[in-house]
N, CA, C and O atoms as a GROMACS GRO file, in nm:
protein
  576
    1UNK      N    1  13.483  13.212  13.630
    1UNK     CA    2  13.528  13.111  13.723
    1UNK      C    3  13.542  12.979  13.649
    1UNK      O    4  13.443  12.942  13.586
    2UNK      N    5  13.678  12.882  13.646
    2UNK     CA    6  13.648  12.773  13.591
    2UNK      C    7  13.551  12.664  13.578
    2UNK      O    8  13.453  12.685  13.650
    3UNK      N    9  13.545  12.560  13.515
    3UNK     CA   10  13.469  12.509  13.572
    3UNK      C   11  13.504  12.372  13.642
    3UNK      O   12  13.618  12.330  13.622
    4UNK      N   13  13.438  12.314  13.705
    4UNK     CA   14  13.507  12.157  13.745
    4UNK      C   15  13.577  12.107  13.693
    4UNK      O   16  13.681  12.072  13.749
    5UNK      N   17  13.550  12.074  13.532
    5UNK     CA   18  13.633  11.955  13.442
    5UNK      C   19  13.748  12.080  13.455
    5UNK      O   20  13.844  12.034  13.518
    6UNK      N   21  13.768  12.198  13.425
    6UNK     CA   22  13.924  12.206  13.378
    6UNK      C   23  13.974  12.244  13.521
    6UNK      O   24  14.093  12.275  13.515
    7UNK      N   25  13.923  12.252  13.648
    7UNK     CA   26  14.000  12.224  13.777
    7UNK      C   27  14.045  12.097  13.767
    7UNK      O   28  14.166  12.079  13.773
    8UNK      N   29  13.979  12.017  13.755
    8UNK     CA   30  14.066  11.859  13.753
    8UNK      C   31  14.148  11.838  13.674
    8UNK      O   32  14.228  11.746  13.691
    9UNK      N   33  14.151  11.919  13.564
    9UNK     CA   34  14.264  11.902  13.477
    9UNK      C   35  14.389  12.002  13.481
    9UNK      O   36  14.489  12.007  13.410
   10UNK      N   37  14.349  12.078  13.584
   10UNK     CA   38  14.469  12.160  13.606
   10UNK      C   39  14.551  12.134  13.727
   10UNK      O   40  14.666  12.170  13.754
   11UNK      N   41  14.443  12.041  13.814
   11UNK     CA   42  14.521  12.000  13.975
   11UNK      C   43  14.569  11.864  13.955
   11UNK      O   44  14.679  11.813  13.980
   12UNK      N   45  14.454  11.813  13.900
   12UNK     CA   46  14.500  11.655  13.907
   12UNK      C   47  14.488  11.599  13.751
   12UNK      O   48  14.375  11.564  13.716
   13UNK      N   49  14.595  11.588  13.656
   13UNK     CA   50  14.589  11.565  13.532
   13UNK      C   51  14.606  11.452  13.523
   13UNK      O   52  14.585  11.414  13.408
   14UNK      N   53  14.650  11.335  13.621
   14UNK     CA   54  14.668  11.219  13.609
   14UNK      C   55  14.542  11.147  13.609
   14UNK      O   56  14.531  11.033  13.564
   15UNK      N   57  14.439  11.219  13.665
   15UNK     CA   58  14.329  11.126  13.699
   15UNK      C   59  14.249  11.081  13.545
   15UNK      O   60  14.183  10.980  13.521
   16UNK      N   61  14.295  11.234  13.422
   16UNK     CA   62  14.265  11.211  13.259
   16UNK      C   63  14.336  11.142  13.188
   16UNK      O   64  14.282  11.098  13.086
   17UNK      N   65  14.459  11.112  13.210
   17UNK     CA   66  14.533  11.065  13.115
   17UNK      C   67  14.563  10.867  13.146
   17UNK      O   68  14.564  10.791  13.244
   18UNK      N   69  14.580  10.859  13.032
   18UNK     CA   70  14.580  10.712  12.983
   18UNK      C   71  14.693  10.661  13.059
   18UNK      O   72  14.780  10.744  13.084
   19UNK      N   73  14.712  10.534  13.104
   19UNK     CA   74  14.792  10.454  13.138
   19UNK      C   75  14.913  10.462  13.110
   19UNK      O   76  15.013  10.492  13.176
   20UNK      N   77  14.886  10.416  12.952
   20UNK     CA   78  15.026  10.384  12.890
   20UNK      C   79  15.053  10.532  12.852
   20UNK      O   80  15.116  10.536  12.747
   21UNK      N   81  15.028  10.648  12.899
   21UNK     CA   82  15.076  10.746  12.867
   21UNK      C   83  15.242  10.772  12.956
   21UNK      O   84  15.310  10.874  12.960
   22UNK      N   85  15.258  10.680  12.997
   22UNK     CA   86  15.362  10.678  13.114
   22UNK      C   87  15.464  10.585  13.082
   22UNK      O   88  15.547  10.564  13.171
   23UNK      N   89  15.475  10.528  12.979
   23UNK     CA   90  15.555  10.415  12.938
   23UNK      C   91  15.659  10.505  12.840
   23UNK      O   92  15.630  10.570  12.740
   24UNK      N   93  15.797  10.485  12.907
   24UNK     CA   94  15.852  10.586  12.796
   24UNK      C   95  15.857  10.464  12.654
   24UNK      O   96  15.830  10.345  12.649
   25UNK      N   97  15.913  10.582  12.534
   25UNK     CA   98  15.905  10.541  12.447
   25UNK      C   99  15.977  10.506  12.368
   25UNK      O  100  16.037  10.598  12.312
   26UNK      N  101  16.013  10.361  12.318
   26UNK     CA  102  16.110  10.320  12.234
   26UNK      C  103  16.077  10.320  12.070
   26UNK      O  104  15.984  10.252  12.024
   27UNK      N  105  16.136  10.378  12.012
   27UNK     CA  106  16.120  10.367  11.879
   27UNK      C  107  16.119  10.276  11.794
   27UNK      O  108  16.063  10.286  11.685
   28UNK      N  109  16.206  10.140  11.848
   28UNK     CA  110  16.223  10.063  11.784
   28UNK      C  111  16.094   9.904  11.794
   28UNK      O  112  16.083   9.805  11.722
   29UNK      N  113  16.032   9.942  11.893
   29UNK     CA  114  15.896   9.831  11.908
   29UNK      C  115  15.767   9.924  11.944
   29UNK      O  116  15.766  10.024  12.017
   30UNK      N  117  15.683   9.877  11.890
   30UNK     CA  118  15.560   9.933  11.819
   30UNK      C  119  15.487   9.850  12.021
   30UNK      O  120  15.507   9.736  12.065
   31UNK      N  121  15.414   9.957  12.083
   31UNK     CA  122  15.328   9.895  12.176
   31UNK      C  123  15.202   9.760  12.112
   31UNK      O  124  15.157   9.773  11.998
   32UNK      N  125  15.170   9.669  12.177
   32UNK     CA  126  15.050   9.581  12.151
   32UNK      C  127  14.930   9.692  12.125
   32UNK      O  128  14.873   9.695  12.016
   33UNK      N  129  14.899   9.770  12.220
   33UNK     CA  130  14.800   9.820  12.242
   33UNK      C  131  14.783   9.951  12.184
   33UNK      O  132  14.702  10.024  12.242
   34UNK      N  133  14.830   9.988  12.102
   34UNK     CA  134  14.809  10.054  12.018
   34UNK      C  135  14.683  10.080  11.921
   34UNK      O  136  14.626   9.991  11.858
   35UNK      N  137  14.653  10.203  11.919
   35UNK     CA  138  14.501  10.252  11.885
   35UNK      C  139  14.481  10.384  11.850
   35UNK      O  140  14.535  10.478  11.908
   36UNK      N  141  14.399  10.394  11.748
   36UNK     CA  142  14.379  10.544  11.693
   36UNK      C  143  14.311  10.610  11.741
   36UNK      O  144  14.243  10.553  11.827
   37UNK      N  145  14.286  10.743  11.724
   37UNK     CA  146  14.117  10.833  11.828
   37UNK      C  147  14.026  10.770  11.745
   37UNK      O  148  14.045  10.723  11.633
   38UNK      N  149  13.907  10.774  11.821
   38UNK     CA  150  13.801  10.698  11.835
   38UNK      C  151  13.736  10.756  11.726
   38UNK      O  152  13.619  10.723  11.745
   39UNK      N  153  13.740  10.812  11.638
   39UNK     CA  154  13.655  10.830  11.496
   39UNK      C  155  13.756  10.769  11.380
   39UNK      O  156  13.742  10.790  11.260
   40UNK      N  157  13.837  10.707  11.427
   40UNK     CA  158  13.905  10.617  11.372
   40UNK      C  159  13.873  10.474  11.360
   40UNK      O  160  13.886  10.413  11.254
   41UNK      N  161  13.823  10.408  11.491
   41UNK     CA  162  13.837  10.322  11.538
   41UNK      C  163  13.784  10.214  11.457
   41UNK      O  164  13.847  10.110  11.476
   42UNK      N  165  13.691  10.203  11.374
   42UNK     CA  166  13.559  10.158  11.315
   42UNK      C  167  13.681  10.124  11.167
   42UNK      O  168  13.708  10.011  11.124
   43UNK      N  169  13.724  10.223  11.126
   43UNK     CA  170  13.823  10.200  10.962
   43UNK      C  171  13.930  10.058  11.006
   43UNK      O  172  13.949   9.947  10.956
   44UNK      N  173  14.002  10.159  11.170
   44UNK     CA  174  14.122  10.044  11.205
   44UNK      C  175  14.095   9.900  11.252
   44UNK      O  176  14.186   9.829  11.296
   45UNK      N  177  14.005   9.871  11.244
   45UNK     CA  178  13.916   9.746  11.314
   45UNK      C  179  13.910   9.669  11.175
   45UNK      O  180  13.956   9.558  11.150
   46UNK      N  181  13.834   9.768  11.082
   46UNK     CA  182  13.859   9.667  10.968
   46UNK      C  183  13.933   9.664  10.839
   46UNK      O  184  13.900   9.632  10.724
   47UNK      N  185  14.097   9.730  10.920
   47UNK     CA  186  14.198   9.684  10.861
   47UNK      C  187  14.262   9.593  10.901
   47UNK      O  188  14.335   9.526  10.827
   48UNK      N  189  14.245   9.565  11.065
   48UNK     CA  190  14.283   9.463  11.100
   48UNK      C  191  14.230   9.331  11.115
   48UNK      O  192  14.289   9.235  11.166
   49UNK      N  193  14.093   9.336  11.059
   49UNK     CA  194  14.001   9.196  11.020
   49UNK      C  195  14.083   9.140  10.944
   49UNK      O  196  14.114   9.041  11.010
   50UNK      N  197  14.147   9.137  10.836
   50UNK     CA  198  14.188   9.064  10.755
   50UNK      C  199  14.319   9.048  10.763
   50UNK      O  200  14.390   9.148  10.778
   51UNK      N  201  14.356   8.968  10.757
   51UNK     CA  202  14.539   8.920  10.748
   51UNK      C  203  14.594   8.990  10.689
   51UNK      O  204  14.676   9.071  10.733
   52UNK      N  205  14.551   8.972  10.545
   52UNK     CA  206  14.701   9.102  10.443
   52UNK      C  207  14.647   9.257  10.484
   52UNK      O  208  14.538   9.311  10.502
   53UNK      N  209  14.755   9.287  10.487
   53UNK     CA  210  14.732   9.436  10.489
   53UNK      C  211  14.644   9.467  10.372
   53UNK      O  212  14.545   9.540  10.376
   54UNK      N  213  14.683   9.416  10.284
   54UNK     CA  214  14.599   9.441  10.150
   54UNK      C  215  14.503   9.478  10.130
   54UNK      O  216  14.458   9.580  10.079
   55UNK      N  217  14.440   9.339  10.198
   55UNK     CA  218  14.298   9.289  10.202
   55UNK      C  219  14.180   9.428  10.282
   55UNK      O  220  14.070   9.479  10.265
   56UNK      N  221  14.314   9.437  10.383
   56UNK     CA  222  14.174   9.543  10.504
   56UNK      C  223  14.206   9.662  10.441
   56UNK      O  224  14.128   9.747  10.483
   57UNK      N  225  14.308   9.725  10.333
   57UNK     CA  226  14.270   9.849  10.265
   57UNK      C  227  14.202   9.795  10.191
   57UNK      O  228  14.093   9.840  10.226
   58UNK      N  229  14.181   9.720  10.099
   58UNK     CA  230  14.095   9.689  10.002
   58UNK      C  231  13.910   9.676  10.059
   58UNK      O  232  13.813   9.719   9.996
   59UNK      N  233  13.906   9.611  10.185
   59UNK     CA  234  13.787   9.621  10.265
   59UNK      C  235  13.751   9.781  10.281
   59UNK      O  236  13.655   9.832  10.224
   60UNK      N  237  13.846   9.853  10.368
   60UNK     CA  238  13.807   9.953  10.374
   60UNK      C  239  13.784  10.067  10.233
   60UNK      O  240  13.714  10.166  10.249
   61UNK      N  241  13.828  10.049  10.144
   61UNK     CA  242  13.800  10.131  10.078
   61UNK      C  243  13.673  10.024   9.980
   61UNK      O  244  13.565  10.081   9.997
   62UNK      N  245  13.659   9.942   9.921
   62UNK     CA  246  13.504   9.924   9.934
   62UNK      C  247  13.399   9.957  10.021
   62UNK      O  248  13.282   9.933   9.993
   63UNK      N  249  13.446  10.023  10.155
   63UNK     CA  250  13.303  10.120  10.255
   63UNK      C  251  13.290  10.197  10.230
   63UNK      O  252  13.177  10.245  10.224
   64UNK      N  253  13.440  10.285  10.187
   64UNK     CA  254  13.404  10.422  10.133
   64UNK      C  255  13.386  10.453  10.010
   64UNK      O  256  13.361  10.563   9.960
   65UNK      N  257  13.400  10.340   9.959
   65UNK     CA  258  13.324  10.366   9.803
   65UNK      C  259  13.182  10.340   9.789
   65UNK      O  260  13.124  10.434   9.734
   66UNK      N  261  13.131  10.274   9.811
   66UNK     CA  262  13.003  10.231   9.847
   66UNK      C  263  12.911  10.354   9.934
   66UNK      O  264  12.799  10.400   9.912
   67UNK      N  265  13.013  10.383  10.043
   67UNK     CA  266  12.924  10.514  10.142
   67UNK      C  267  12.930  10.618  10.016
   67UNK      O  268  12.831  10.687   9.990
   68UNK      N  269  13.041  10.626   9.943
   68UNK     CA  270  13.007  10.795   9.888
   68UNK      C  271  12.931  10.748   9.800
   68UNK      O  272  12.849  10.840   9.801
   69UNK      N  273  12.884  10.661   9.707
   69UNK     CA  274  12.801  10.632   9.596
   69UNK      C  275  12.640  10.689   9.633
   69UNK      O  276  12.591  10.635   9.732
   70UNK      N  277  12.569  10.775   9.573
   70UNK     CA  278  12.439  10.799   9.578
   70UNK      C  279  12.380  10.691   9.528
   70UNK      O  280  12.416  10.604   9.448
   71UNK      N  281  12.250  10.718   9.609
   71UNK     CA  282  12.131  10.620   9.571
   71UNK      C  283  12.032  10.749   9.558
   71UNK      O  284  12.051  10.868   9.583
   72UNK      N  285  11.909  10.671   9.502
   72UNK     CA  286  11.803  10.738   9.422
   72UNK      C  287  11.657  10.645   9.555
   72UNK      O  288  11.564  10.585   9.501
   73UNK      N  289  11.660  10.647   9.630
   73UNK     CA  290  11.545  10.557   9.727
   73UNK      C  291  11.463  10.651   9.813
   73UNK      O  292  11.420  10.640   9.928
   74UNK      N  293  11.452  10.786   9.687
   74UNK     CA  294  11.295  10.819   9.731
   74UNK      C  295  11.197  10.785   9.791
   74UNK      O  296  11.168  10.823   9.905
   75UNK      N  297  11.119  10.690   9.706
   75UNK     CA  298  10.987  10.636   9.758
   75UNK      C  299  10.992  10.529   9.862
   75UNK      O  300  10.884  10.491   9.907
   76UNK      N  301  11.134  10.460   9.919
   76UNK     CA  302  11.100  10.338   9.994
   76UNK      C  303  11.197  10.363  10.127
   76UNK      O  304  11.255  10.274  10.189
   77UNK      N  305  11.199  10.509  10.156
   77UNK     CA  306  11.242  10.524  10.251
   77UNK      C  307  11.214  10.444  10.386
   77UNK      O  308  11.294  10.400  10.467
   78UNK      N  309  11.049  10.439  10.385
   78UNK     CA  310  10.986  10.390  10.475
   78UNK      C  311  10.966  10.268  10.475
   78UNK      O  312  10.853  10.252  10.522
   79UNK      N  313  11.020  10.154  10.443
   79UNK     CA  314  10.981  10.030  10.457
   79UNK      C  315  11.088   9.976  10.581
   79UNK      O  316  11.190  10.018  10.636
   80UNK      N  317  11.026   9.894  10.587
   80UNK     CA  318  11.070   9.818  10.705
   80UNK      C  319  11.192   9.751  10.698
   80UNK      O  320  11.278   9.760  10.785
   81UNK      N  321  11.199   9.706  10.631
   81UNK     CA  322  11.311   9.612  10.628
   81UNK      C  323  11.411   9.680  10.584
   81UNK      O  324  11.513   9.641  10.639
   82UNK      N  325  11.440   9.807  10.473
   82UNK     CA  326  11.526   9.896  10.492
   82UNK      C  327  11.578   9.998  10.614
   82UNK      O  328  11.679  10.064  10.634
   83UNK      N  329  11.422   9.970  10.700
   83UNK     CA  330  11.504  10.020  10.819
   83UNK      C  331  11.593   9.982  10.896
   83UNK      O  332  11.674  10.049  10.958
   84UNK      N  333  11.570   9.801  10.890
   84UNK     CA  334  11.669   9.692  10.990
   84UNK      C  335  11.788   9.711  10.912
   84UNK      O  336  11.898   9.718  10.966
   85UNK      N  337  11.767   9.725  10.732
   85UNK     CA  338  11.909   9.741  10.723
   85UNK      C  339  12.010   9.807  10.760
   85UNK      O  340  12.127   9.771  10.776
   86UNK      N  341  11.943   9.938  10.776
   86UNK     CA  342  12.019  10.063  10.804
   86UNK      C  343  12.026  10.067  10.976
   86UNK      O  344  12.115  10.142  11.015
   87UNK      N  345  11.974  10.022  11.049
   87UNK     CA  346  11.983  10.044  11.186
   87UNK      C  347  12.098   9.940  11.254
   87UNK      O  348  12.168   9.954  11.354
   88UNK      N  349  12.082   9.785  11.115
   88UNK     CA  350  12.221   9.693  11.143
   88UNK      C  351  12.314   9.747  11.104
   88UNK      O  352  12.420   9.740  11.165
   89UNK      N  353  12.296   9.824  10.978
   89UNK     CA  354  12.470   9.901  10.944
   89UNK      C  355  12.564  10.034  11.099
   89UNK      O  356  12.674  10.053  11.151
   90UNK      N  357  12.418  10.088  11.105
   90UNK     CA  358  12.487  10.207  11.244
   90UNK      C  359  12.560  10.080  11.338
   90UNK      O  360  12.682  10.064  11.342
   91UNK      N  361  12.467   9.998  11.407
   91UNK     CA  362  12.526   9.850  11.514
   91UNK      C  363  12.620   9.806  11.465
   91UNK      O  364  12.699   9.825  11.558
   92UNK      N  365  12.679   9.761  11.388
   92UNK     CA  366  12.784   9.708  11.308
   92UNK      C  367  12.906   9.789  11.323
   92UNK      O  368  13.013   9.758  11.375
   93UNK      N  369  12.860   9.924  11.255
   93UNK     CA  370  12.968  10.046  11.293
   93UNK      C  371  12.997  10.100  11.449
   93UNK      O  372  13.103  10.161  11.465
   94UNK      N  373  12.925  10.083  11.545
   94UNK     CA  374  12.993  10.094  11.679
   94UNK      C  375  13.015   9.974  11.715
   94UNK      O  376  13.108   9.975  11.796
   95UNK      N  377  12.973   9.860  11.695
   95UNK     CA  378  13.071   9.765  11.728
   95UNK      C  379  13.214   9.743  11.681
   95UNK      O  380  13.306   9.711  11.757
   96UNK      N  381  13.225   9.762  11.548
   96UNK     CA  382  13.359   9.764  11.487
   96UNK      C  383  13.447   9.943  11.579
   96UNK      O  384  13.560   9.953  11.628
   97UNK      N  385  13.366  10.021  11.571
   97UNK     CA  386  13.438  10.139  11.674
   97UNK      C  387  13.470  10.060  11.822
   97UNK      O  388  13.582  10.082  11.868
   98UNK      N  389  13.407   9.995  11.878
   98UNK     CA  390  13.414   9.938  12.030
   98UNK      C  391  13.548   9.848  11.997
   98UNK      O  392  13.658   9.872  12.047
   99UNK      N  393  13.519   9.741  11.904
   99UNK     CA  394  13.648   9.667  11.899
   99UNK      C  395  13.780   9.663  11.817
   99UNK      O  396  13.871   9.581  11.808
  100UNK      N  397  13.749   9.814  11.744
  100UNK     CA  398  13.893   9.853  11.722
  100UNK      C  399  13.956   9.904  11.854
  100UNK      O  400  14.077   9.920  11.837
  101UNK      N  401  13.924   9.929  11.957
  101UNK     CA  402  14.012   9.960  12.079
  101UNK      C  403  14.066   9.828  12.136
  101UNK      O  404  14.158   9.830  12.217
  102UNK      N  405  14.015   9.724  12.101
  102UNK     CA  406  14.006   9.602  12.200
  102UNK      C  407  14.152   9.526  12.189
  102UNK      O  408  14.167   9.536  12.067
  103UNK      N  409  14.257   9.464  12.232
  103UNK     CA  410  14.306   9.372  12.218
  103UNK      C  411  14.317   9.294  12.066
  103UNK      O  412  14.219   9.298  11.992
  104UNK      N  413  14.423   9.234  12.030
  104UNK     CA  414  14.383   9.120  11.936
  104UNK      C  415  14.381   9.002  11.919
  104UNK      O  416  14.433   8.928  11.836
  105UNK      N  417  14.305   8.982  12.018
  105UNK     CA  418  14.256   8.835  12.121
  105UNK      C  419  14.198   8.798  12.028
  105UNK      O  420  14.145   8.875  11.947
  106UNK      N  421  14.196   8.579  12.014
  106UNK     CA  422  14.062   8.552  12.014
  106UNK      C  423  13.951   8.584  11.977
  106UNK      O  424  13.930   8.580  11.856
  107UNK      N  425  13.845   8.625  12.067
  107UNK     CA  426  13.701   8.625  12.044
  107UNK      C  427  13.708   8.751  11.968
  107UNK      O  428  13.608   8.764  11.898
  108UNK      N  429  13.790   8.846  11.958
  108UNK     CA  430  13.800   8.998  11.948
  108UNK      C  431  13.830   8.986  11.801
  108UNK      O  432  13.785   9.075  11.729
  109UNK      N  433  13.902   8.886  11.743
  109UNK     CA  434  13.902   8.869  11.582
  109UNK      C  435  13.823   8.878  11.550
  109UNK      O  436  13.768   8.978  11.504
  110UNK      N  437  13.769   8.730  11.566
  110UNK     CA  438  13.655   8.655  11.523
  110UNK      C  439  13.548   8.752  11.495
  110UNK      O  440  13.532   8.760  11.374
  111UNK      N  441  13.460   8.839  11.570
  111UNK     CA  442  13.358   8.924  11.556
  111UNK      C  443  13.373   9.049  11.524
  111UNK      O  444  13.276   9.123  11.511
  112UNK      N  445  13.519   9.096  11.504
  112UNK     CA  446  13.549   9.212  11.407
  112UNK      C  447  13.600   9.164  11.245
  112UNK      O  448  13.601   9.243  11.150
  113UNK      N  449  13.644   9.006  11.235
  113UNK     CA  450  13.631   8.993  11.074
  113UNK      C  451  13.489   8.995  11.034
  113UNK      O  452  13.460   9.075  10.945
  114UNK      N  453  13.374   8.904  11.093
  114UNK     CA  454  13.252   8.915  11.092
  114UNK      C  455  13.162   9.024  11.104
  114UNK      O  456  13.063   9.027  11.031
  115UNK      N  457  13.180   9.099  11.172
  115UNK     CA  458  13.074   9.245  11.134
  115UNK      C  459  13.148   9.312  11.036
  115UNK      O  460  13.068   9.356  10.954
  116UNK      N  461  13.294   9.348  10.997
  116UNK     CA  462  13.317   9.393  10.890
  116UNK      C  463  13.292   9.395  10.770
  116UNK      O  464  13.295   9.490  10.693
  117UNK      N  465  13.249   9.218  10.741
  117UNK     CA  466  13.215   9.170  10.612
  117UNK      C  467  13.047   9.192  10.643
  117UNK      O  468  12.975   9.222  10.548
  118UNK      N  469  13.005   9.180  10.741
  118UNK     CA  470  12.845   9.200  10.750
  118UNK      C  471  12.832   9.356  10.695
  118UNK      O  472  12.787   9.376  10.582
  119UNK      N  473  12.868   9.452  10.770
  119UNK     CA  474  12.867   9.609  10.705
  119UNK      C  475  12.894   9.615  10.561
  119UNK      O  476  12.802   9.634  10.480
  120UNK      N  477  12.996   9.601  10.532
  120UNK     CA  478  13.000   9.588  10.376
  120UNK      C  479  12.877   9.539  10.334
  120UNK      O  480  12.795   9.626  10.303
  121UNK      N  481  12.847   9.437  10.326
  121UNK     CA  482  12.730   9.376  10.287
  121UNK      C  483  12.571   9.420  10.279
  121UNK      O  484  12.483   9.424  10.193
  122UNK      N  485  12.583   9.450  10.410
  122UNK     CA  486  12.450   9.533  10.417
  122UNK      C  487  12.439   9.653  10.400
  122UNK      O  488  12.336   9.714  10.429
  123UNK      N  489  12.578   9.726  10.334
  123UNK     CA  490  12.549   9.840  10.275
  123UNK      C  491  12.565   9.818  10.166
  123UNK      O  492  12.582   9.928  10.112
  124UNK      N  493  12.572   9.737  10.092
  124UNK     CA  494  12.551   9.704   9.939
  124UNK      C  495  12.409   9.657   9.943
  124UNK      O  496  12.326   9.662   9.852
  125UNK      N  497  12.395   9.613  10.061
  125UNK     CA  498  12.219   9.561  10.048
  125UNK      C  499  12.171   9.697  10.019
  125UNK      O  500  12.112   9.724   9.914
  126UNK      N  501  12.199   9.796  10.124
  126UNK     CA  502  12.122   9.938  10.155
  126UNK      C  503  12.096  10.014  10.032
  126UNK      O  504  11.989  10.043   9.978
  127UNK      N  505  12.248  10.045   9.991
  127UNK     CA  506  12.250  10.135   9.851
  127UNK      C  507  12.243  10.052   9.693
  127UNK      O  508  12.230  10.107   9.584
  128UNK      N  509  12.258   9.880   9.724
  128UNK     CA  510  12.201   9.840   9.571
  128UNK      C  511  12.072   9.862   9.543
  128UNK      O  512  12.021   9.926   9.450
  129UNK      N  513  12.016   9.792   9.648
  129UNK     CA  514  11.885   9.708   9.617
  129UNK      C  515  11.782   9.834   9.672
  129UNK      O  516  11.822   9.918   9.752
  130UNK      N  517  11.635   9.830   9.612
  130UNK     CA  518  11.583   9.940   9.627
  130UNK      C  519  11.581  10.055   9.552
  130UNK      O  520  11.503  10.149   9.565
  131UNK      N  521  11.676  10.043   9.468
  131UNK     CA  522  11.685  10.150   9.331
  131UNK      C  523  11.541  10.143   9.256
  131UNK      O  524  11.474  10.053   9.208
  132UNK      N  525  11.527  10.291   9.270
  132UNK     CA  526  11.482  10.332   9.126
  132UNK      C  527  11.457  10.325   9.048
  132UNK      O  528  11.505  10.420   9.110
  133UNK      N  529  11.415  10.310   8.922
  133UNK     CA  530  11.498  10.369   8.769
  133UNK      C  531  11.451  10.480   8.779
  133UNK      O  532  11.369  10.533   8.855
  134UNK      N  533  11.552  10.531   8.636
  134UNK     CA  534  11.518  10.711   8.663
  134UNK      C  535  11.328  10.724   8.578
  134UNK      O  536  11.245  10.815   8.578
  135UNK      N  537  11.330  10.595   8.523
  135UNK     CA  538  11.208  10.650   8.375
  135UNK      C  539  11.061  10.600   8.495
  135UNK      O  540  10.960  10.649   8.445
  136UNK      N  541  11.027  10.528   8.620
  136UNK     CA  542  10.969  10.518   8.689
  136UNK      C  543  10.943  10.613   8.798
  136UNK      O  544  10.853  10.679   8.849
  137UNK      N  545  11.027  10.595   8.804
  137UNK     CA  546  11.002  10.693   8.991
  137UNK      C  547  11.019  10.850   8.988
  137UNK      O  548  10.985  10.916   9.086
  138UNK      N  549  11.062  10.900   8.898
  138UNK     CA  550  11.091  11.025   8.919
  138UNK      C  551  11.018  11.150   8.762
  138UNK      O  552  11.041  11.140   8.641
  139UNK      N  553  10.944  11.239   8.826
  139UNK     CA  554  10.912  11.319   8.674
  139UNK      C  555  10.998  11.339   8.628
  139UNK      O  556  11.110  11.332   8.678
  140UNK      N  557  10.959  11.382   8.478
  140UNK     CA  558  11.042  11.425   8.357
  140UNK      C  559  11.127  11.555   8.397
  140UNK      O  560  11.085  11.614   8.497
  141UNK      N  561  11.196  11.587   8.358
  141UNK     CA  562  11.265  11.718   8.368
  141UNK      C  563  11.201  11.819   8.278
  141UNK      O  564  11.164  11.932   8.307
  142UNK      N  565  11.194  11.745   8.141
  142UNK     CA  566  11.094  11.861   8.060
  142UNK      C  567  10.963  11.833   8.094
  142UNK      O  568  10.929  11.797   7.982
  143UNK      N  569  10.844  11.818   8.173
  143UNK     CA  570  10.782  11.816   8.195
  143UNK      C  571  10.657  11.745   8.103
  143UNK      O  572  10.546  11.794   8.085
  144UNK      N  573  10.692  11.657   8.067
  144UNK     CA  574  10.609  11.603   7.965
  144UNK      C  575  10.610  11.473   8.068
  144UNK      O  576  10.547  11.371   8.039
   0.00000   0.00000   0.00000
């Protein structure tokens, strides 16, 4: 037997679908409101922090260079203040997901150029600082 959600989507499909899903479509002008799926949203937010196009690939790919880079922060998992870092980087990242959907109003700049450059930041805080070295923190491989 179906279940609820796909009865509503088989009787009444309008009640799922988006607004502007109804706007026919001209090829030649790009909608305002335009927006990627939402595991997007967080990259497109801070491509559009910055003026040059340049700039917000260049932003964005310093996140993902930085995210794929390993760290070695064994022993200080547990400190505190690496936790605020890391709990401001997740906040940072759904806010920049929340206001890549938003308009490009005003107030809606302003605090998506600003947490963009904050994330960056505090993930260079996260994965610089707190290192290791390999000749301290970790045994020998040959066991000596």
């Amino acid at each position: 037997f179906p279940s609820h959600d796909s009865f509503c989507l088989m009787f009444f499909p309008d009640g799922v679908l988006d607004v502007e899903s109804y706007i026919e479509a001209d090829p030649m002008v790009t909608p305002v409101s335009i927006k990627p799926e939402w595991y997007f949203l967080a990259f497109y937010a801070m491509l559009r922090s910055i003026e040059s196009k340049v700039g917000g690939l260049v932003l964005v790919l310093i996140f993902l260079l930085v995210m794929w880079l390993p760290t070695f922060n064994v022993s200080c998992a547990y400190r505190v203040v690496r936790q605020y870092v890391f709990w401001g980087c997740c906040s940072f990242y759904l806010i920049l997901s929340y206001l890549g959907a938003c308009h490009p109003e005003y107030p809606f700049v302003l605090v998506r150029k600003i947490s963009s450059l904050l994330l960056v930041g505090l993930l260079f805080v996260f994965k610089g600082l707190w290192v290791i070295p390999y000749s301290s923190g970790f045994p020998s491989v040959l066991g000596s």
